[in-house]
Structure formats: structure tokens, C-alpha cells
C-alpha positions as CSV (number, residue, x, y, z in Angstrom):
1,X,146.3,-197.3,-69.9
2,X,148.5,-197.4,-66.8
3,X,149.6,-200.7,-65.8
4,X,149.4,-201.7,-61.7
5,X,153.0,-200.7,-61.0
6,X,151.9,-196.9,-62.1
7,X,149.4,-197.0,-61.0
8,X,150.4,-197.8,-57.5
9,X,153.4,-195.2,-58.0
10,X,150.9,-192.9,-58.6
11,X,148.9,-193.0,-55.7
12,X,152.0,-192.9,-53.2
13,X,152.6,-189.6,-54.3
14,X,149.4,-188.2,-54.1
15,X,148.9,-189.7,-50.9
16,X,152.7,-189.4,-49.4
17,X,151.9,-185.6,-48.3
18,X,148.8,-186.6,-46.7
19,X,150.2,-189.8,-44.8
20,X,153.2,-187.9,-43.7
21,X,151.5,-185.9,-41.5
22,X,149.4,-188.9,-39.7
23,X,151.8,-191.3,-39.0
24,X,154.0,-188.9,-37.2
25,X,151.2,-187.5,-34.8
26,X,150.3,-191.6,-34.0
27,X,154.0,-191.9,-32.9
28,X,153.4,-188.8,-30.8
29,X,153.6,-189.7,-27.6
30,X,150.7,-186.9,-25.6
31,X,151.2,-186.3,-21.6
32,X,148.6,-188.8,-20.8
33,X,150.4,-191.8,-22.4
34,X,154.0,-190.6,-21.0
35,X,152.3,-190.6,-17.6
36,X,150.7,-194.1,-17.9
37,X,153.4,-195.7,-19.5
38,X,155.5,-193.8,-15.9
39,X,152.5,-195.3,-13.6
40,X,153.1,-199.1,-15.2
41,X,156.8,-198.6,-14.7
42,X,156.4,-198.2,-11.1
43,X,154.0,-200.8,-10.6
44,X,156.4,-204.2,-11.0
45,X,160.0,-204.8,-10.0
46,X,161.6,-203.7,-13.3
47,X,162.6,-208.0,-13.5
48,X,160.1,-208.7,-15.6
49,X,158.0,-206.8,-18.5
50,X,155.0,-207.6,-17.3
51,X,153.0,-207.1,-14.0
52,X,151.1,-209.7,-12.2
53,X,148.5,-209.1,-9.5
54,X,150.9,-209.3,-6.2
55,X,152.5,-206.7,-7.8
56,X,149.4,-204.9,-8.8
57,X,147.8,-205.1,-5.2
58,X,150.9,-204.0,-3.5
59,X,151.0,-200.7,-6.0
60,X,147.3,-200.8,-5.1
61,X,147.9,-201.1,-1.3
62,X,150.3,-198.1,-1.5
63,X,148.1,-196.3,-3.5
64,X,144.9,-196.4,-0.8
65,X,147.7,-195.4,2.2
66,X,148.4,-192.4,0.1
67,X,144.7,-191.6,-0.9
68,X,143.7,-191.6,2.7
69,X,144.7,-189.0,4.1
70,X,142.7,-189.0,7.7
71,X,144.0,-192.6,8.0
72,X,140.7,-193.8,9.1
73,X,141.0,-196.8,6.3
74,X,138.5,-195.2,4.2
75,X,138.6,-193.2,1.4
76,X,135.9,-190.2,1.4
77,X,134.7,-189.2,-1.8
78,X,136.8,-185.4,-0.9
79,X,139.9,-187.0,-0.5
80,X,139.5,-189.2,-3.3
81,X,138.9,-185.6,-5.5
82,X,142.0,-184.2,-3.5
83,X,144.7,-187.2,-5.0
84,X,145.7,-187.7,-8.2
85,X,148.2,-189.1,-10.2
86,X,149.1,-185.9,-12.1
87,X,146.6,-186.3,-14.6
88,X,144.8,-183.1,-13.5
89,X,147.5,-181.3,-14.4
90,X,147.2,-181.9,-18.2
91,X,143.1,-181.8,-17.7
92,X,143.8,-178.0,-16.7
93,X,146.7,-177.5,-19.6
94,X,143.8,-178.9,-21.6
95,X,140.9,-177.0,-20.6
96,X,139.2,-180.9,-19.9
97,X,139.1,-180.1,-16.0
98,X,135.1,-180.8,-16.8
99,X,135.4,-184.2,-18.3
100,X,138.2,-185.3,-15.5
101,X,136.0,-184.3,-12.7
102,X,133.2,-186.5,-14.2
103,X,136.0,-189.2,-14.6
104,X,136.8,-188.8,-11.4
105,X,133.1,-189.2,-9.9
106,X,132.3,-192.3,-12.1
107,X,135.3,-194.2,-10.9
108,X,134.4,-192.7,-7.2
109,X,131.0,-194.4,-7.4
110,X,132.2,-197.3,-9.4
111,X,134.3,-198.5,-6.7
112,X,131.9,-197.4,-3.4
113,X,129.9,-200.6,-4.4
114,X,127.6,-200.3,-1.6
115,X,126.9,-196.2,-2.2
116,X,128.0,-195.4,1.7
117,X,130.0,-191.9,0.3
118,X,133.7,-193.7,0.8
119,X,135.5,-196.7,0.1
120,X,136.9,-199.0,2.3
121,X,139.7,-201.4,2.2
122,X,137.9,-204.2,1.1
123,X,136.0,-202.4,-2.0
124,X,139.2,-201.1,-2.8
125,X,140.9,-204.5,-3.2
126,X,137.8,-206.0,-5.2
127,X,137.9,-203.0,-7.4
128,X,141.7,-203.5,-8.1
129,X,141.4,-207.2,-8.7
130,X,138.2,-206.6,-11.0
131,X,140.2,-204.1,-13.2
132,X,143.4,-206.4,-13.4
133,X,141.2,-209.0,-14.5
134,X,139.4,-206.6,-16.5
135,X,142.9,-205.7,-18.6
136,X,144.4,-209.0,-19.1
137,X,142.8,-209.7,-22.1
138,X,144.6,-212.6,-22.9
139,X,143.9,-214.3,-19.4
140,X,147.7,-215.2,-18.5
141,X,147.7,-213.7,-15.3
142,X,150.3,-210.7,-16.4
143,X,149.4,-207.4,-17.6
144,X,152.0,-205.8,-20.1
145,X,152.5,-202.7,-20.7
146,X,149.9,-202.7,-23.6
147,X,147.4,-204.0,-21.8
148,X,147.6,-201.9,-18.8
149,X,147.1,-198.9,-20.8
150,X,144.0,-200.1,-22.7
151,X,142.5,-202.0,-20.3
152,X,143.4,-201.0,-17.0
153,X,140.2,-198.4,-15.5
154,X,141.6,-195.8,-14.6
155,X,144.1,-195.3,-17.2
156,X,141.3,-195.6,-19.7
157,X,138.8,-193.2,-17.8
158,X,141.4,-190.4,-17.5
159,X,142.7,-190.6,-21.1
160,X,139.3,-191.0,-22.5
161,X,138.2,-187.7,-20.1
162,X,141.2,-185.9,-21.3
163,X,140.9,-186.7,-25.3
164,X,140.0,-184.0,-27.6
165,X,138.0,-186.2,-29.6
């Protein structure tokens, strides 16, 4: 009878080629993650490691100027199809241009709360604030970097559109 030490032994090294393999691909960073993790760093003011929501509105602010192209103050569901962060990139390099162009509509008609076909400055702002809210899981008014990338819409509707699984 093998006693718990050998037992244990035993079982590392039959698993140890199997484990190996799996905790290197979790370390893995994929494009998706190195482009969020760039997206939160360019949100705050590189003082602190966290964000809070005047920094997240101001990144959203400069966000909306860029999305709107016609500078009417509105964001048309084409020109919200026409921006993009650089995930469509790795969507195409994926063969997920599908699943992002889905990803893309849901959030579209997510944030046109009243279904008029664009979103103005004010929808805009509620959706922002909703989704900060939405990601600070712990309620202290910051998002770090973890809970940006889990929580944060967007980041979590273009991953989950550009997983494999």
C-alpha cells in the first residue's frame, strides 16, 4: 500500500505533462487582452492604478468626438460600424468578423435607448456611466485594471465575440 506522500508523488508526474501545457496557454496573453489592457492604460493619468469616472468620461468624451465623424453630435449606426478600436483587426485574423459585427450591433442598440438609429450625447454619457458602474464590482468608485477588463461592456462584448470557444 502506498502511503499519502507516494501517492501524491505519483500523481504529479502523471499529471506534470498534462498541466504543463495549460498553465502556460492561461499566461498567454491573446491580442484581445494586450489591446484592452492598451485601452485602460490610456484611459487615466498613469498617477494612479486605477480609473475613476472623470477619467472614464473624459476617455468617453474623446471617444464620441472621434466616433462622429459628420460632427452633427450624434453617432449614426454607419459610423458607429466605421470606428473601432482595432479589435476588427484580430476579428478578421480570426475569421470572427461574424460574431464582431453582431457585437457591434448589440452594443449599437444597447446604447440608442430610445431606438431613433443614432446616439446622441446624452445616451452616450448614461451608457458610459451605466457600464463604469456596471464594472466596479466592489463599489469604490475606481475601476482597476481587472475590473475594467471583465466588467467593462465593451471590452467584454468584443472578447467574448472574438473567443474561439
Amino acid at each position: 500500500m502506498m502511503n499519502s506522500k507516494s501517492t501524491l508523488a505519483l500523481l504529479l508526474t502523471l499529471i506534470a505533462p498534462v498541466a504543463a501545457p495549460l498553465a502556460a496557454q492561461s499566461t498567454e496573453t491573446t491580442p484581445g487582452q494586450e489591446l484592452s489592457d492598451l485601452i485602460y492604460g490610456s484611459i487615466g493619468d498613469g498617477s494612479t492604478a486605477e480609473i475613476d469616472m472623470g477619467q472614464f468620461v473624459d476617455f468617453g468624451r474623446s471617444i464620441f468626438t472621434s466616433i462622429d465623424s459628420n460632427e452633427d453630435g450624434a453617432i449614426a449606426h454607419g459610423e458607429f460600424l466605421e470606428w473601432d478600436f482595432g479589435f476588427e483587426f484580430i476579428a478578421d485574423e480570426k475569421g470572427r468578423q461574424q460574431a464582431f459585427q453582431a457585437a457591434r450591433n448589440i452594443l449599437f442598440a444597447n446604447w440608442d435607448r430610445n431606438s431613433d438609429g443614432t446616439i446622441d450625447l446624452r445616451e452616450y454619457h448614461r451608457a458610459m456611466a451605466w457600464d463604469y458602474r456596471r464594472a466596479d464590482t466592489n463599489d469604490d468608485a475606481f475601476l482597476s485594471r481587472e475590473e475594467f477588463l471583465r466588467g467593462y461592456t465593451v471590452i467584454k462584448t468584443y472578447r467574448a465575440a472574438l473567443s474561439e470557444q
